[in-house]
C-alpha positions as CSV (number, residue, x, y, z in Angstrom):
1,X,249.2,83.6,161.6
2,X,247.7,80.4,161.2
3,X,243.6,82.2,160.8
4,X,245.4,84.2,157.8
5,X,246.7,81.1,156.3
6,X,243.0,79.1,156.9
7,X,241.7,82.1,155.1
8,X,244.0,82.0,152.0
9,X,243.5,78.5,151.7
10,X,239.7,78.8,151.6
11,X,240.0,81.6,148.9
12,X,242.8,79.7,147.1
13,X,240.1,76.6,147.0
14,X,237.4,78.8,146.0
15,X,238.8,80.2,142.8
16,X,240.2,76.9,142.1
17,X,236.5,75.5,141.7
18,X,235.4,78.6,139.8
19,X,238.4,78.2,137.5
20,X,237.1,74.5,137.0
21,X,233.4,75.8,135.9
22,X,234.0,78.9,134.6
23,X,237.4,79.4,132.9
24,X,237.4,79.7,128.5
25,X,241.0,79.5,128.2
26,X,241.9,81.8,124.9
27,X,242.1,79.3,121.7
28,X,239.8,77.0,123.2
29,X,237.9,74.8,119.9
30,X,234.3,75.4,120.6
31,X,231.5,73.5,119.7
32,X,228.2,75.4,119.8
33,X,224.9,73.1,120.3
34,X,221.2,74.3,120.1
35,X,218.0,73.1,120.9
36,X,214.6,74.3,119.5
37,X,211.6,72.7,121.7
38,X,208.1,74.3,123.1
39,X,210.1,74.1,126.3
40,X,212.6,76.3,125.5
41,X,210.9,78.7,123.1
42,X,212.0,82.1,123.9
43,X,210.4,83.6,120.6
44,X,213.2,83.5,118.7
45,X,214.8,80.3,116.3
46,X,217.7,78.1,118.0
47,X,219.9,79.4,114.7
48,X,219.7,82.9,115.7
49,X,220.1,82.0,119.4
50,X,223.0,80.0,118.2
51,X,224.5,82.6,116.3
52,X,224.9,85.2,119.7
53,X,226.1,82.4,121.4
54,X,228.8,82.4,119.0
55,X,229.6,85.6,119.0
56,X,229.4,85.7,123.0
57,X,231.9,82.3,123.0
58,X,233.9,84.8,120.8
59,X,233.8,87.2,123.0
60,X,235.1,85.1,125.9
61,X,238.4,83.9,124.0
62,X,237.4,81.0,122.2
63,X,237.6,79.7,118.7
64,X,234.1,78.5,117.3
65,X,235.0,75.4,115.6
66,X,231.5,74.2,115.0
67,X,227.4,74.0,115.7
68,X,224.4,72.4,114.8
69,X,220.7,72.4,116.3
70,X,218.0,69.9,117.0
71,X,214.5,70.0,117.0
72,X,212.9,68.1,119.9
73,X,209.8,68.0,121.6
74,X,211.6,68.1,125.0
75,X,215.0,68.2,125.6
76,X,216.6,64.9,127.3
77,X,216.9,65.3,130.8
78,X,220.4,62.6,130.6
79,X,222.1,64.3,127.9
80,X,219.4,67.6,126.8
81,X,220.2,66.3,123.4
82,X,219.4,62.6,121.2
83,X,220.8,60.2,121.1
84,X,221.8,60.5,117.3
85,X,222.9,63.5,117.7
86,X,225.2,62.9,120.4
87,X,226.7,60.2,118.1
88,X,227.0,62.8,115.5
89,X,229.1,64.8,118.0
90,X,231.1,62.5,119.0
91,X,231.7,61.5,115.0
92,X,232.8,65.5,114.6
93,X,235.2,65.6,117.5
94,X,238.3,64.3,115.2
95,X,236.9,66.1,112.2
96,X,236.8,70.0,114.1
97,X,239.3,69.2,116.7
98,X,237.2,70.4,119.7
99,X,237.9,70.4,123.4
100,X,234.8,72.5,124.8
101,X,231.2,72.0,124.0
102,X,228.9,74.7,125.1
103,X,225.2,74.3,124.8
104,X,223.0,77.4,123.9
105,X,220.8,76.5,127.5
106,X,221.1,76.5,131.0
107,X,222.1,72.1,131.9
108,X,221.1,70.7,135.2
109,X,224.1,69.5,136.7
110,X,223.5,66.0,135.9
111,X,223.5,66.6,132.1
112,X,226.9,68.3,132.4
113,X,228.1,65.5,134.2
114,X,227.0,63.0,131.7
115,X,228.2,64.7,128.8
116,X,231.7,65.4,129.7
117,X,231.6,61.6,130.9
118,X,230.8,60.9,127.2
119,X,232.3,63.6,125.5
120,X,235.9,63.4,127.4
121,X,236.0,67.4,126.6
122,X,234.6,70.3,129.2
123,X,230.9,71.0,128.4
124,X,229.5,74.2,130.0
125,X,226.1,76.1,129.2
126,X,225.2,79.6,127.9
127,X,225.1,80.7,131.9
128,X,228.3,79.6,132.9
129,X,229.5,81.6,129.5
130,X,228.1,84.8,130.9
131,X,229.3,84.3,134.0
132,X,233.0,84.1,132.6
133,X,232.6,87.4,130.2
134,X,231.2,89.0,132.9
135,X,233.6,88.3,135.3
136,X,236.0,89.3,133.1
137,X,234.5,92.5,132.5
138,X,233.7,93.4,135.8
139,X,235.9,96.4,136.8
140,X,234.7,97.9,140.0
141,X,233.9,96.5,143.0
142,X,230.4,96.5,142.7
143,X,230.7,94.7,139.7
144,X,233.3,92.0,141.1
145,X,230.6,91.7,144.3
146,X,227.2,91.0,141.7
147,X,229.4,88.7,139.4
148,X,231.0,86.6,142.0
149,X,227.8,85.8,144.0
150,X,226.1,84.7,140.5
151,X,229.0,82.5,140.1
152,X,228.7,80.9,143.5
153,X,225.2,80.6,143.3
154,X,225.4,79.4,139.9
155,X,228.2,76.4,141.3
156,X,226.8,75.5,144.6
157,X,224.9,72.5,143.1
158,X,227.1,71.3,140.8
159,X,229.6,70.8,143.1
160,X,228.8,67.0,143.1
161,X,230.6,66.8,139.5
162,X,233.7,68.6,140.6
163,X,234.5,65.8,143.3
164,X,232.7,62.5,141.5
165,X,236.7,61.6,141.3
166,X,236.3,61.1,144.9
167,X,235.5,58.2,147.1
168,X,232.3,59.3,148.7
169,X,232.6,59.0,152.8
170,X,229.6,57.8,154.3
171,X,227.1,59.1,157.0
172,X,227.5,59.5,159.9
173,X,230.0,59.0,163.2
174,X,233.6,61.0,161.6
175,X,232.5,62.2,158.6
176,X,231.3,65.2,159.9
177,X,233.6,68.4,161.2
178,X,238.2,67.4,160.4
179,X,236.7,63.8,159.3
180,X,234.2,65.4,156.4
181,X,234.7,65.1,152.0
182,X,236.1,67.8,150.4
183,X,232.9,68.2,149.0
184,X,231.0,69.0,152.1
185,X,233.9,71.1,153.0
186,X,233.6,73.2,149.8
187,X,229.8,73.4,149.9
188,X,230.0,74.9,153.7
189,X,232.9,77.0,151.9
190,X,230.9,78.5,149.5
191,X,227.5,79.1,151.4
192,X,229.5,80.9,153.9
193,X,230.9,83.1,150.9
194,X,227.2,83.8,149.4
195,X,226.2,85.1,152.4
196,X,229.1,87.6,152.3
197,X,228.5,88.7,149.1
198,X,225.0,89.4,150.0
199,X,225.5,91.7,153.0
200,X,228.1,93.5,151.4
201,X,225.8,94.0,147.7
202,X,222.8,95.2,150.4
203,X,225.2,97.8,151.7
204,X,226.1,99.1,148.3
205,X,221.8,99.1,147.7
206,X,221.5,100.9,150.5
207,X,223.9,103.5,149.7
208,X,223.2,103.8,146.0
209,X,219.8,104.4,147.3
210,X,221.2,107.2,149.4
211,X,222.8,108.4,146.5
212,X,219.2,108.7,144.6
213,X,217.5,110.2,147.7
214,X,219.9,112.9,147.1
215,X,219.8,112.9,143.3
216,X,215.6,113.9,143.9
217,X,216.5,116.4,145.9
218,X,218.1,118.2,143.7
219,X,215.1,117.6,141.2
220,X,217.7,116.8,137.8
221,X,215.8,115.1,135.4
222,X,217.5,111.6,134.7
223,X,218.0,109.7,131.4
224,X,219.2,106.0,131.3
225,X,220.6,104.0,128.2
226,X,219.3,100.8,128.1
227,X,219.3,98.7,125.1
228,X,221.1,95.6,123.8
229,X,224.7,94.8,124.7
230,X,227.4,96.7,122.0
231,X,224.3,98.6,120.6
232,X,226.2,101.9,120.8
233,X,225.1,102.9,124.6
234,X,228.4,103.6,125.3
235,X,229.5,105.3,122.4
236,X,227.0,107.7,122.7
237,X,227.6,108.7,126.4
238,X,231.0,109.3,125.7
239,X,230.3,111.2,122.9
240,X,227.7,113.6,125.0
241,X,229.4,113.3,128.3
242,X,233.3,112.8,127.2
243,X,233.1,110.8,129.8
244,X,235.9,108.3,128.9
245,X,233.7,104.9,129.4
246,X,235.3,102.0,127.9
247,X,234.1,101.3,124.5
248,X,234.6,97.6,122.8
249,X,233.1,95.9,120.3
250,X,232.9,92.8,122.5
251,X,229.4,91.7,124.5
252,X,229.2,93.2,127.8
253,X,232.1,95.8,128.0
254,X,229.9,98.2,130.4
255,X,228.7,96.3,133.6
256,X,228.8,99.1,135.8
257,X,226.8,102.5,135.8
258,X,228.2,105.6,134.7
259,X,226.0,109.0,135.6
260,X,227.4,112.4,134.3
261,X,225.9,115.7,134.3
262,X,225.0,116.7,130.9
263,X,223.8,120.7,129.4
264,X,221.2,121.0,126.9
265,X,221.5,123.8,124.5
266,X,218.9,125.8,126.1
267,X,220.8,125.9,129.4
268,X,218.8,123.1,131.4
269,X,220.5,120.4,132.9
270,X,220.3,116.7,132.8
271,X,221.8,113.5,134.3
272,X,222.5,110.6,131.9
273,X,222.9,107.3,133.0
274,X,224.8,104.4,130.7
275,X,223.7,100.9,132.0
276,X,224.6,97.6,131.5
277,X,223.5,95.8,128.3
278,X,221.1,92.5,127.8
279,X,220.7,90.0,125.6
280,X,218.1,87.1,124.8
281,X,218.0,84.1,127.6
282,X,219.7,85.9,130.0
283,X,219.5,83.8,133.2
284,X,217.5,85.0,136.2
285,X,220.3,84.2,138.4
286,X,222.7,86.8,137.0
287,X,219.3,89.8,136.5
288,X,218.7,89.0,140.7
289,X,222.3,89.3,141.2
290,X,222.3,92.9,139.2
291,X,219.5,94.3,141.5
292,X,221.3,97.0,142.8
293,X,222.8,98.4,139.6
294,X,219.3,97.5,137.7
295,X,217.3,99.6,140.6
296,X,219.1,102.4,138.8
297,X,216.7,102.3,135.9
298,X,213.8,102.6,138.3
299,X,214.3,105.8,139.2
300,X,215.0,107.3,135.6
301,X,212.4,109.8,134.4
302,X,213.0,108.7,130.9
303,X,214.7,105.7,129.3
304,X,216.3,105.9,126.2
305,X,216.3,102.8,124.1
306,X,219.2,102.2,121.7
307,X,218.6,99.7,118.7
């Protein structure tokens, strides 16, 4: 019927925009950029940051064809780097044959813009890199909820840049409603789609919450992993609980929590809990959009750190 169809075209459109942002097609040349500023001192140095974001642009498919860094006092807010280095990127694009340029911080949406105006390649940012490991990681449902509402949330303001091909329509009488951009169209698309994915992750809250309540009553002690992604979390729940999680040597194989009912020698019993892994800089948009799977660690009565 023609409300079926409606639908399929708004999920069709949908994934088609994600695709845009998101997508690190396998043998993609990747060039990594850093910045090391006051503003964007995380405690660590811009070569170690830039050496996970390797190994995380790796981890999403693509080939790392090149980096460099740059210390400034504040990145630009036109193109987050100088202008001499943006020359010197340009000059390297023959030389390392690269078609995607992914800077080690999050870029306002007018900075991605500009750069792939300049650059004639994709640029995306250390988010938008997560957001594409995790999504293809992501096995349950759960998962696919948290991971997609990051990605819409993530995209809903640089929609602009997917639809600056466009001749904007202006304001006004018939530009509103059948008569409205594409943009506008995809915008009321996607806020309708966040609020979704909200109700439906509050419902799985409010039943992993149920799930706890019951856990107490039982009065099992609880143990979580927690530690850095691919630290061995996994390894070692399998290896207590034979439980069979998926173990890679890749960032971010476990996104979802696995509990398992575990014996100690002396006869007492425990639950162990294998959580997702972190690294530095993750954003704040995808940590509030793993509430419900974090909450998890909340109610542990000890946390066992893996290093």
């Amino acid at each position: 019927n023609e409300k079926s169809k409606l639908n399929s075209l708004r999920i069709n459109r949908r994934e088609q925009i994600k695709q845009e942002l998101f997508a690190t097609q396998t043998e993609e040349q990747a060039f990594l950029v850093g910045v090391e500023s006051k503003a964007s001192n995380h405690g660590w140095s811009a070569v170690d940051s830039l050496q996970e974001l390797s190994y995380l642009a790796r981890t999403a498919g693509a080939n790392v064809a090149g980096m460099f860094t740059q210390k400034l006092k504040a990145p630009s807010p036109t193109y987050y780097i100088g202008k001499g280095k943006i020359a010197e990127l340009i000059s390297l694009k023959e030389q390392t044959q690269y078609n995607t340029v992914i800077f080690d911080d999050e870029l306002s949406p007018r900075q991605q813009r500009n750069l792939e105006e300049l650059l004639q390649v994709k640029v995306i940012d250390r988010t938008a890199l997560i957001l594409d490991i995790f999504a293809k990681q992501a096995r349950t449902h759960e998962g696919q909820l948290q991971v997609e509402l990051a990605q819409h949330q993530y995209l809903l303001p640089r929609l602009v840049g997917q639809w600056s091909h466009l001749e904007r329509l202006g304001g006004g009488i018939g530009t509103r409603g059948p008569g409205e951009s594409q943009l506008e169209t995809d915008r009321r698309l996607i806020h309708k789609r966040i609020n979704r994915l909200q109700h439906e992750i509050e419902e799985v809250r409010q039943h992993r919450a149920l799930y706890r309540k019951q856990r107490k009553k039982i009065g099992m002690p609880i143990v979580a992993l927690v530690g850095y992604t691919n630290a061995g979390k996994s390894t070692l729940f399998n290896a207590l609980s034979q439980a069979g999680v998926v173990v890679e040597d890749k960032l971010f194989s476990t996104l979802d929590p696995v509990t398992r009912r575990l014996n100690l020698p002396n006869g007492q019993q425990f639950l162990m809990t294998d959580t997702v892994g972190f690294i530095q800089k993750l954003p704040s948009s995808i940590i509030a959009a793993f509430r419900a799977t974090l909450e998890e660690l909340g109610e542990a009565n000890l946390l066992l750190h893996m290093v």
